[in-house]
VEXDREN-2710 file (C-alpha; in Angstrom, 1 decimal):
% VEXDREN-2710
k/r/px/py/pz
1/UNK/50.2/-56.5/-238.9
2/UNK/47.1/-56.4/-237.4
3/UNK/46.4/-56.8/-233.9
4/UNK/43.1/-58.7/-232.1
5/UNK/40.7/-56.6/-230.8
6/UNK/40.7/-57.1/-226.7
7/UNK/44.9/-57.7/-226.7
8/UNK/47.0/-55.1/-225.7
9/UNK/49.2/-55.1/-229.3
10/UNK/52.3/-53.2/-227.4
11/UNK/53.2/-56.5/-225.2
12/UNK/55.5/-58.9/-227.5
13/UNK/53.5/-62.0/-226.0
14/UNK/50.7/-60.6/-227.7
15/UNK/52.3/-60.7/-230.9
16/UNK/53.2/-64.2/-230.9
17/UNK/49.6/-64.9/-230.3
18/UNK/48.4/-63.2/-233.1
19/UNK/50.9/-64.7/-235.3
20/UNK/50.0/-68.2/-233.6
21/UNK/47.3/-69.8/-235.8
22/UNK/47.2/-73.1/-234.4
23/UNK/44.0/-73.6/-232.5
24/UNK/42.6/-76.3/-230.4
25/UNK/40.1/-78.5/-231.6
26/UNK/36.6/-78.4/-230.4
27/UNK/37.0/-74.9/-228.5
28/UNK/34.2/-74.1/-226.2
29/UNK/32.5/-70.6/-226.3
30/UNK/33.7/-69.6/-222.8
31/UNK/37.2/-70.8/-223.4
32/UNK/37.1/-69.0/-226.7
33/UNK/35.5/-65.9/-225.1
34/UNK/38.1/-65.9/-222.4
35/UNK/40.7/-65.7/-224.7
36/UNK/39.4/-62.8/-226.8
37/UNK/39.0/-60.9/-224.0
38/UNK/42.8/-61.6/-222.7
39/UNK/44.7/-64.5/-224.1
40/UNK/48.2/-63.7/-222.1
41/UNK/47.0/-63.4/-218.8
42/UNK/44.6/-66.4/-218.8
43/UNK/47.9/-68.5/-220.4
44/UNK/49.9/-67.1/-217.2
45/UNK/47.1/-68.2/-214.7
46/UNK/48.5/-71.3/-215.6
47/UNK/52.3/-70.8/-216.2
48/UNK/53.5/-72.9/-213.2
49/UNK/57.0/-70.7/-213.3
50/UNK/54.9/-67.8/-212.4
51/UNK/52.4/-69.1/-210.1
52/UNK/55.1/-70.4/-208.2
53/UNK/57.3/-67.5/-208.1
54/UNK/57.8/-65.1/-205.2
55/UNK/58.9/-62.0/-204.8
56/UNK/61.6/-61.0/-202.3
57/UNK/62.8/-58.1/-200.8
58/UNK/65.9/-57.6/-202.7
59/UNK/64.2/-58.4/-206.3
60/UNK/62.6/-54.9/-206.6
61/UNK/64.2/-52.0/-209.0
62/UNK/64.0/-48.5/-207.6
63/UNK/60.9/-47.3/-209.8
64/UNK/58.9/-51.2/-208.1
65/UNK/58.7/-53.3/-210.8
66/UNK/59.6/-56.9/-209.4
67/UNK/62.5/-58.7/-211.6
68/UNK/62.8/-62.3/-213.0
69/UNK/65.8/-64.5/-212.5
70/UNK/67.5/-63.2/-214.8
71/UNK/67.2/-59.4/-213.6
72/UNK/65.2/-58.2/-216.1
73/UNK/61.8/-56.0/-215.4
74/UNK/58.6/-58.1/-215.0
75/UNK/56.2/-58.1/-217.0
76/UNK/52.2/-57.3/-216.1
77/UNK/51.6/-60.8/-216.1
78/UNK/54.5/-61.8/-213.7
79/UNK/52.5/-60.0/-211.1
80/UNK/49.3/-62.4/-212.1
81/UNK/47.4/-63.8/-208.8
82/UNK/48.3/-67.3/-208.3
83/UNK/46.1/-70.3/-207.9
84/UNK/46.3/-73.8/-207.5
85/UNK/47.4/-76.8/-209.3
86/UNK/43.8/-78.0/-210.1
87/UNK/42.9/-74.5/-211.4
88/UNK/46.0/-74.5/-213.8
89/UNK/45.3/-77.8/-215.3
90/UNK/41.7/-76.3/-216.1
91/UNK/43.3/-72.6/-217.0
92/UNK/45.8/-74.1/-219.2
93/UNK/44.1/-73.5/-222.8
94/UNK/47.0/-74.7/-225.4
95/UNK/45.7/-78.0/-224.4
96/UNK/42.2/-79.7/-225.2
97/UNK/40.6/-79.0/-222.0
98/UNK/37.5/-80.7/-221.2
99/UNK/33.9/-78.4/-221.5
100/UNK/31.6/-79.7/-218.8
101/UNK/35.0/-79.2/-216.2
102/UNK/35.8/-75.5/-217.4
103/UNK/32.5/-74.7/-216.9
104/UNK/32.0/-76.2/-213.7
105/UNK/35.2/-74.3/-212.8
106/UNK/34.3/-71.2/-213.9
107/UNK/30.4/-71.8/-212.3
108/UNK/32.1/-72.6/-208.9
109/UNK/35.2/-70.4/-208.5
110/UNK/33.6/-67.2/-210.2
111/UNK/30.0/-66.8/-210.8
112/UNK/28.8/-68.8/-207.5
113/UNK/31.5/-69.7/-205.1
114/UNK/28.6/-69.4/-202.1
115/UNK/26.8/-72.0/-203.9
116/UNK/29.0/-74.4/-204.7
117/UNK/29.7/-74.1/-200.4
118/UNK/26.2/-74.7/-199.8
119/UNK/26.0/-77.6/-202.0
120/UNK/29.3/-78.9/-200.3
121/UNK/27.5/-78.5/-197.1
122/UNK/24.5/-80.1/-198.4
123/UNK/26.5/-83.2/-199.4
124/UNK/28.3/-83.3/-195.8
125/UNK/24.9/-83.4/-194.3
126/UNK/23.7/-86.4/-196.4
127/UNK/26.5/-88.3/-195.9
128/UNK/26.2/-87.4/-192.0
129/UNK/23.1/-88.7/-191.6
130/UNK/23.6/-91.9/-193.4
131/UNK/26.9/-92.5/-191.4
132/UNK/24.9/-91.8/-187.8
133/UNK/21.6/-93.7/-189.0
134/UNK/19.7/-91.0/-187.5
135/UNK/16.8/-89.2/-189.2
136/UNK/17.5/-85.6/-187.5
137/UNK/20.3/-83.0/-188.6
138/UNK/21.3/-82.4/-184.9
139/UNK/25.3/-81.9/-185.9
140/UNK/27.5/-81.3/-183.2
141/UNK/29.0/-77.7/-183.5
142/UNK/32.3/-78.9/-183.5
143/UNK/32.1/-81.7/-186.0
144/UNK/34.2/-81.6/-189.1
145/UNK/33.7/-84.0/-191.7
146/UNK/36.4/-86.9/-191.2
147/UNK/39.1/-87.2/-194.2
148/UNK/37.7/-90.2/-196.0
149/UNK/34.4/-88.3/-196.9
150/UNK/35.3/-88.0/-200.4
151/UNK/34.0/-84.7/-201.7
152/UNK/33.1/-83.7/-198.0
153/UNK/36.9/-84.0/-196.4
154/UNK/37.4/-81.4/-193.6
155/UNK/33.9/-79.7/-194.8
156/UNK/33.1/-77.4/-190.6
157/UNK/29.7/-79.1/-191.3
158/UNK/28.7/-78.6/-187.5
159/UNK/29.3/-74.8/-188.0
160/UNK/27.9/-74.8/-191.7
161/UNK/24.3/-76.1/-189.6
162/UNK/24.7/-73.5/-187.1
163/UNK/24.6/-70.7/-189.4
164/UNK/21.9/-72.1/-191.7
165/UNK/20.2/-71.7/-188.2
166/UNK/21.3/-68.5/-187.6
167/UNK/20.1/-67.5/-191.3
168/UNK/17.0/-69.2/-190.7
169/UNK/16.3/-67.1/-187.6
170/UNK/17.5/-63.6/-189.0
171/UNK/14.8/-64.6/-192.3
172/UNK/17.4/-64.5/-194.8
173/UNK/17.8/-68.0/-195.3
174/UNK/16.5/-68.7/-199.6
175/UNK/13.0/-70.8/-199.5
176/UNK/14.4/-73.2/-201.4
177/UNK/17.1/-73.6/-199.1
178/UNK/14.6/-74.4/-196.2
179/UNK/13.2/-76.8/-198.1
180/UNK/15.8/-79.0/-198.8
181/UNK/17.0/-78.8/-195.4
182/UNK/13.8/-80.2/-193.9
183/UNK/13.8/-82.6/-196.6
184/UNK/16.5/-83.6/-194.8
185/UNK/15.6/-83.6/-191.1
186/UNK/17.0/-80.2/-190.0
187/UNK/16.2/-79.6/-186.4
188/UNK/15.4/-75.6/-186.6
189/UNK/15.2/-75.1/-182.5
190/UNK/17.8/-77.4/-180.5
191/UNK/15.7/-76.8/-177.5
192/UNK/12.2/-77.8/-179.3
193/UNK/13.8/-81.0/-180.3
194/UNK/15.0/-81.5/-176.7
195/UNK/11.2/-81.6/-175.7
196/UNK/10.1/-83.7/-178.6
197/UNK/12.0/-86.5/-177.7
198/UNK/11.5/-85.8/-174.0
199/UNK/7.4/-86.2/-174.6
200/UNK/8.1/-89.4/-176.6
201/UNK/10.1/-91.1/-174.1
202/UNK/7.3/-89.8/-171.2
203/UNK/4.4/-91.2/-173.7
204/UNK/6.4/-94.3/-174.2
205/UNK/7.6/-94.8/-170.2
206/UNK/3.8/-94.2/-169.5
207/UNK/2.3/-96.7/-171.5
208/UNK/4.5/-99.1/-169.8
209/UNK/4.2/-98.2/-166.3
210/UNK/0.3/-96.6/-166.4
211/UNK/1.4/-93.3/-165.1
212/UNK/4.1/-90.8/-165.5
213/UNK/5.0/-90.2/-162.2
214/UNK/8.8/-91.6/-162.4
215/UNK/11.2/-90.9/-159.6
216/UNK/14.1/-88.2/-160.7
217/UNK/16.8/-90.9/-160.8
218/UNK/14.9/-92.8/-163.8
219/UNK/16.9/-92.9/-166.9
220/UNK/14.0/-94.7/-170.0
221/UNK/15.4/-95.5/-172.8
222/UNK/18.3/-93.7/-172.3
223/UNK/16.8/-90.2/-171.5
224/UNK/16.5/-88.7/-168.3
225/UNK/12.9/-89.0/-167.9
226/UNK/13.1/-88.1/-164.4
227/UNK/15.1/-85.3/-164.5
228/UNK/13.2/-83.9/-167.3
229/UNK/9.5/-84.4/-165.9
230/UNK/10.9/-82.8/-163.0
231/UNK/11.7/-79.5/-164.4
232/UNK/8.5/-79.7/-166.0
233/UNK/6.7/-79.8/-162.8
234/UNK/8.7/-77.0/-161.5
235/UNK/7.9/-74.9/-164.9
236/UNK/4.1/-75.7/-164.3
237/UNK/4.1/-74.8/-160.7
238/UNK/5.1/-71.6/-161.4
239/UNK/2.8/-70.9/-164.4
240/UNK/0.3/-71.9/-161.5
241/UNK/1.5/-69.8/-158.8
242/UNK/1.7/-66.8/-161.7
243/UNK/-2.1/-67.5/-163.3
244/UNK/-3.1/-66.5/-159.5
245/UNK/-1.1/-63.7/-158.8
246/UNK/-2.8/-62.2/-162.2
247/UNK/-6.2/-63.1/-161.9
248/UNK/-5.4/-61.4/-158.6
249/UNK/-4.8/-57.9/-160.2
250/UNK/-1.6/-57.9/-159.7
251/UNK/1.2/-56.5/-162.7
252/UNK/4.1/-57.2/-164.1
253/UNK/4.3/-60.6/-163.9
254/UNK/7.2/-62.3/-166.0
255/UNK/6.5/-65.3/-168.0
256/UNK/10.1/-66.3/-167.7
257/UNK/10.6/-69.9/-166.4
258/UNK/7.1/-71.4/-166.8
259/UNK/6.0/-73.8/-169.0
260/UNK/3.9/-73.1/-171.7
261/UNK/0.2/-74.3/-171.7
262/UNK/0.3/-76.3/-174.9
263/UNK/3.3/-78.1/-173.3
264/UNK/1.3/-78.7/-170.2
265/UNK/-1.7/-80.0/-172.1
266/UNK/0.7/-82.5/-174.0
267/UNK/1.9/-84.2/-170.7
268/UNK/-1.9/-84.1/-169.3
269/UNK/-3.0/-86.1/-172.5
270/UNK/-0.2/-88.7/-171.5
271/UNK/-1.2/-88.8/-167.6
272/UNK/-3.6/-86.2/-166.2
273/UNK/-1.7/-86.7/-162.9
274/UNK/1.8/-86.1/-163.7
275/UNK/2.4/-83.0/-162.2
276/UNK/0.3/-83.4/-158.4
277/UNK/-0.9/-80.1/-156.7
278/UNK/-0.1/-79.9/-153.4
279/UNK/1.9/-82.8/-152.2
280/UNK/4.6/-85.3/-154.2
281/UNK/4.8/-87.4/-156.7
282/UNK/5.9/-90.0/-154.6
283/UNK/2.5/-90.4/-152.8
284/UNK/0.6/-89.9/-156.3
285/UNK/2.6/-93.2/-157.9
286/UNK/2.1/-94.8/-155.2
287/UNK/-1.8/-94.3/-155.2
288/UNK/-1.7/-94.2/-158.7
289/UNK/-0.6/-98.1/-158.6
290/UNK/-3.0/-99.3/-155.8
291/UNK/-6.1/-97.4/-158.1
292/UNK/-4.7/-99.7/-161.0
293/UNK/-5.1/-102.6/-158.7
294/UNK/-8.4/-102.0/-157.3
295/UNK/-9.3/-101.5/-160.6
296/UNK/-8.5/-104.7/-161.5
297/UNK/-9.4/-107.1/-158.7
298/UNK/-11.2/-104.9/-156.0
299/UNK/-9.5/-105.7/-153.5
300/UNK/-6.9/-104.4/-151.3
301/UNK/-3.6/-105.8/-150.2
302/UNK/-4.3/-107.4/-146.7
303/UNK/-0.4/-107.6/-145.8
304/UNK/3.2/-106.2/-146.5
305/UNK/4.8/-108.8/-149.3
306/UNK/1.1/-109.0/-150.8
307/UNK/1.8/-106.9/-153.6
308/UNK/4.9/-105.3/-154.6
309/UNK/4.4/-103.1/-157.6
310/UNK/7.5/-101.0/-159.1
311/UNK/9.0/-101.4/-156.1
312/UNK/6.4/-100.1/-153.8
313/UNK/5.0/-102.2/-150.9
314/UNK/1.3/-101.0/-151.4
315/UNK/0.4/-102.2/-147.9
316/UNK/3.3/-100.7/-145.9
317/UNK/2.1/-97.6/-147.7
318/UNK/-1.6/-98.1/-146.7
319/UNK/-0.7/-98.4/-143.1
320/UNK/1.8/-95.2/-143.4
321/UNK/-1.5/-93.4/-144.8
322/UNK/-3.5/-94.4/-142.3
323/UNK/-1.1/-94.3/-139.3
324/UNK/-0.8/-90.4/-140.2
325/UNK/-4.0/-89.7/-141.8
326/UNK/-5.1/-86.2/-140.0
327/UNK/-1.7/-85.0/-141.4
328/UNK/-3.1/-85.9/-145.4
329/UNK/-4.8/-82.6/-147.3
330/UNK/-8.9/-83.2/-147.6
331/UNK/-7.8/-83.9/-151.1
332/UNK/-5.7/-86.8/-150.4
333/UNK/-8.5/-88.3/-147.8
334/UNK/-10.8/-88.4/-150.4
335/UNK/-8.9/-90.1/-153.2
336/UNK/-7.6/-92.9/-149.9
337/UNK/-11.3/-93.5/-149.1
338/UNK/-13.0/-93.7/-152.5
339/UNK/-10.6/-96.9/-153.0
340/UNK/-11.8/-98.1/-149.9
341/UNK/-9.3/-97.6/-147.4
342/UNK/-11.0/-97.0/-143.9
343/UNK/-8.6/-94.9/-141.4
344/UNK/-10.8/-96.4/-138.3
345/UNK/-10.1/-100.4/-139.5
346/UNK/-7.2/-102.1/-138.8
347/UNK/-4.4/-101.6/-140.8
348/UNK/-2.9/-104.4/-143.2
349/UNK/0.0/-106.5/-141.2
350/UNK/3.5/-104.6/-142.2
351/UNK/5.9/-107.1/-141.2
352/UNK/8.5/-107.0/-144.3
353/UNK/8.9/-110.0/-146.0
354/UNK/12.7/-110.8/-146.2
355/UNK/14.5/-112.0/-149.1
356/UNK/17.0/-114.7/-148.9
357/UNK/20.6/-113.8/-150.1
358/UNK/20.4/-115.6/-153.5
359/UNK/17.3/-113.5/-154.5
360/UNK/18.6/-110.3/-153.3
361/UNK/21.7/-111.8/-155.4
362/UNK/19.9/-112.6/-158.3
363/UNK/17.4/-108.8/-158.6
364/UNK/21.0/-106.7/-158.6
365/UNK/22.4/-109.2/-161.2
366/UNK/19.7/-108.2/-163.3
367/UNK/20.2/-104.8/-162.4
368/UNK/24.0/-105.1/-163.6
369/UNK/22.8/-106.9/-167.0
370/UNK/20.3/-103.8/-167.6
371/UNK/23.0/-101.5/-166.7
372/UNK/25.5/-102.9/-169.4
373/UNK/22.9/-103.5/-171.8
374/UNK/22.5/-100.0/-171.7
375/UNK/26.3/-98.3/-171.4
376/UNK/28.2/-101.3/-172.9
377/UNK/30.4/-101.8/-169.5
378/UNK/30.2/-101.9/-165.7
379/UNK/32.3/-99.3/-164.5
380/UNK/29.2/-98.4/-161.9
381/UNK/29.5/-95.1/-160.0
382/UNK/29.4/-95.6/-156.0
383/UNK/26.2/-93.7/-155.9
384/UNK/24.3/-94.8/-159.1
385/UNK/21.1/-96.5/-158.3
386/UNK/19.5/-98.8/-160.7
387/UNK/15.9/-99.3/-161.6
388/UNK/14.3/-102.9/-162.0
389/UNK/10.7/-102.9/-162.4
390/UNK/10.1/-100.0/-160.7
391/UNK/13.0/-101.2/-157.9
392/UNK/15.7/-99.0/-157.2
393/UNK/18.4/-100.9/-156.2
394/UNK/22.1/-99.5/-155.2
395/UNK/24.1/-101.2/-158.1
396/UNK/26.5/-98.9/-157.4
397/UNK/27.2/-100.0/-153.7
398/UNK/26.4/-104.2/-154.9
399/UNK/29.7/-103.7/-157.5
400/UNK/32.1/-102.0/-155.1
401/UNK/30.7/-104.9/-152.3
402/UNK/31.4/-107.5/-154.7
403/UNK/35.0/-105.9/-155.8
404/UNK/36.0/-105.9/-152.3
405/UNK/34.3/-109.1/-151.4
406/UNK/35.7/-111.2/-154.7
407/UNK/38.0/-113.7/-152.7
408/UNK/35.0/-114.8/-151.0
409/UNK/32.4/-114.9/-153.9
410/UNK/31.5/-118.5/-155.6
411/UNK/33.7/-119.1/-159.1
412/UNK/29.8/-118.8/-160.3
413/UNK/29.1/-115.5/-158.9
414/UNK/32.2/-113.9/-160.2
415/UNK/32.2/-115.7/-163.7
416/UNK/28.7/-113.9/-164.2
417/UNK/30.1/-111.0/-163.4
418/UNK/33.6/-111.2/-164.9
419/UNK/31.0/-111.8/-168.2
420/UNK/29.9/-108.5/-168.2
421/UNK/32.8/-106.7/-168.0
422/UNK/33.6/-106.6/-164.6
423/UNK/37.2/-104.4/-163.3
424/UNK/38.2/-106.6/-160.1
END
């Protein structure tokens, strides 16, 4: 009897599959080659009795070779790796097995598991971005792709985009790979995204307001422009401080903690003024908005009430410039006086203009509308303060009034605001 060449002719099992001349119809190549090279072990990769076998302690002879059930030595292919149910069905060869899936098998459990993780990853991240409606891979790091993802379930995509990152940065990441990533939106640099969409909200809160000199409080557009322009000033004042302290000779001087000069020229192309050197940002806005309106008209506010832009009285503030004009920098003179404020005339009439209660009502209503337009409720913090048009207004201190006050409000009043979501 003749024995195959690749099969070990001393194991019995072997025997009965040389003497076995059935065959299955339609056998690929690789199943074929598989089975020349070692037809019993490839059959026990999917014998369910052995793959779900285990070995205990009491099941091993004195010279270690495990037993079966019914005490006898096992065999080599008893002590076969096992694998899943899915790789069985494929692994199982005494039945017609499908091509295209054996090979896929066989591509993505042996000759490129890494790749058949990357496109699982890939696949995650499409589906991710549809889901979100967003057009930038910014993934959470601790997301994990939710179990009715078909083909994605339980996929770490939040850690699969930090490492592509992390390959990125260390230069190992395949060009290809890059590619399709920022095909589909990868953010490479959290922190350079950050200031993308800061500089898109200040461009957008500028062409609004015809400056971009917002208090630190402002939210726009749900960013916090204020908070944001803010640093930025503090990052260019240093840069400033620093470009003196080396044209004066001096060495050493970190770069840490200022802000770049192409950053800088990007806010000055928005609003040459946003970053004022020497005094605040309050008194630039507010001269900011009375150049606008001389611009416009020529003219001058004549008393408090007159005009009220963004919340700024322009004529109380004329009078508080010229009231205290000695204390203003030569700069600050100069800018006053070229719009034609004289610090020897008489100063505008600043008697505030009182609102009645329904208007003061009615502008922190509209405040509460914007505010859960916005976060979808009206549970207002005690401090927050709310811009209107350039207002701030304490919503935060109008809701707690009102909650305390509700007995006494009109059914009107406290419909409006039961409408919005209101906790009394």
């Amino acid at each position: 009897m003749s024995v195959r060449p690749g099969t070990r002719g001393s194991h019995p099992h072997n025997q009965s599959a040389v003497n076995n001349k059935h065959t299955t119809p339609r056998t690929h190549p690789l199943v074929r080659a598989l089975r020349a090279h070692d037809a019993d072990t490839i059959e026990a990769l999917a014998d369910p009795r052995l793959r779900n076998s285990s070995q205990r302690s009491g099941d091993v002879d004195g010279e270690g070779l495990a037993q079966d059930a019914d005490g006898e030595d096992g065999q080599e292919a008893d002590l076969v790796p096992p694998v899943g149910a899915a790789a069985a069905g494929v692994l199982r060869f005494t039945e017609e097995r499908d091509p295209a899936a054996l090979t896929q098998f066989v591509r993505l459990r042996v000759i490129d598991p890494e790749g058949a993780y990357w496109r699982r990853g890939i696949e995650a991240a499409t589906r991710w971005l549809r889901e979100t409606g967003t057009t930038e891979l910014r993934v959470p790091y601790t997301f994990i792709c939710p179990e009715d993802w078909d083909g994605s379930a339980n996929h770490p995509l939040g850690v699969w985009v930090a490492d592509q990152r992390r390959y990125y940065a260390a230069g190992t990441l395949d060009t290809k790979r890059v590619t399709e990533l920022e095909n589909l939106g990868m953010v490479w640099s959290v922190h350079a995204s950050a200031w993308d969409a800061g500089l898109a909200v200040a461009r957008d809160y500028a062409q609004v307001h015809g400056h971009l000199l917002p208090a630190s409080s402002v939210v726009w557009d749900g960013f916090a422009l204020g908070v944001f322009l803010k640093n930025a000033r503090q990052a260019a004042k240093k840069a400033r401080e620093n470009a003196v302290r080396r044209a004066n000779g001096e060495t050493g001087v970190s770069y840490a903690g200022e802000l770049p000069e192409s950053r800088m020229e990007a806010l000055n192309e928005i609003d040459p003024g946003w970053a004022p050197d020497g005094w605040e940002i309050g008194w630039q806005r507010c001269y900011r908005l009375l150049l606008a309106r001389v611009q416009a008209d020529g003219a001058l506010p004549g008393r408090a009430g007159e005009l009220v832009v963004q919340g700024e009285d322009l004529a109380v503030w004329i009078a508080g410039q010229t009231a205290g004009w000695d204390k203003l920098a030569p700069a600050q003179q100069y800018l006053l006086e070229s719009l034609g404020v004289d610090p020897d005339a008489a100063g505008p009439e600043v008697r505030p203009v009182r609102r009645s209660q329904d208007e003061l009502w009615e502008r922190n209503m509209t405040a509460a509308r914007q505010f859960h337009a916005r976060e979808g409720h009206l549970r207002v913090p005690r401090q927050h303060r709310e811009h209107v048009d350039g207002e701030l207004l304490g919503l935060g201190s109008f809701i707690s009034n009102a909650r305390r006050r509700a007995d006494k409000l009109s059914p009107e009043r406290r419909d409006a605001l039961t409408d919005l979501g209101m906790r009394w």
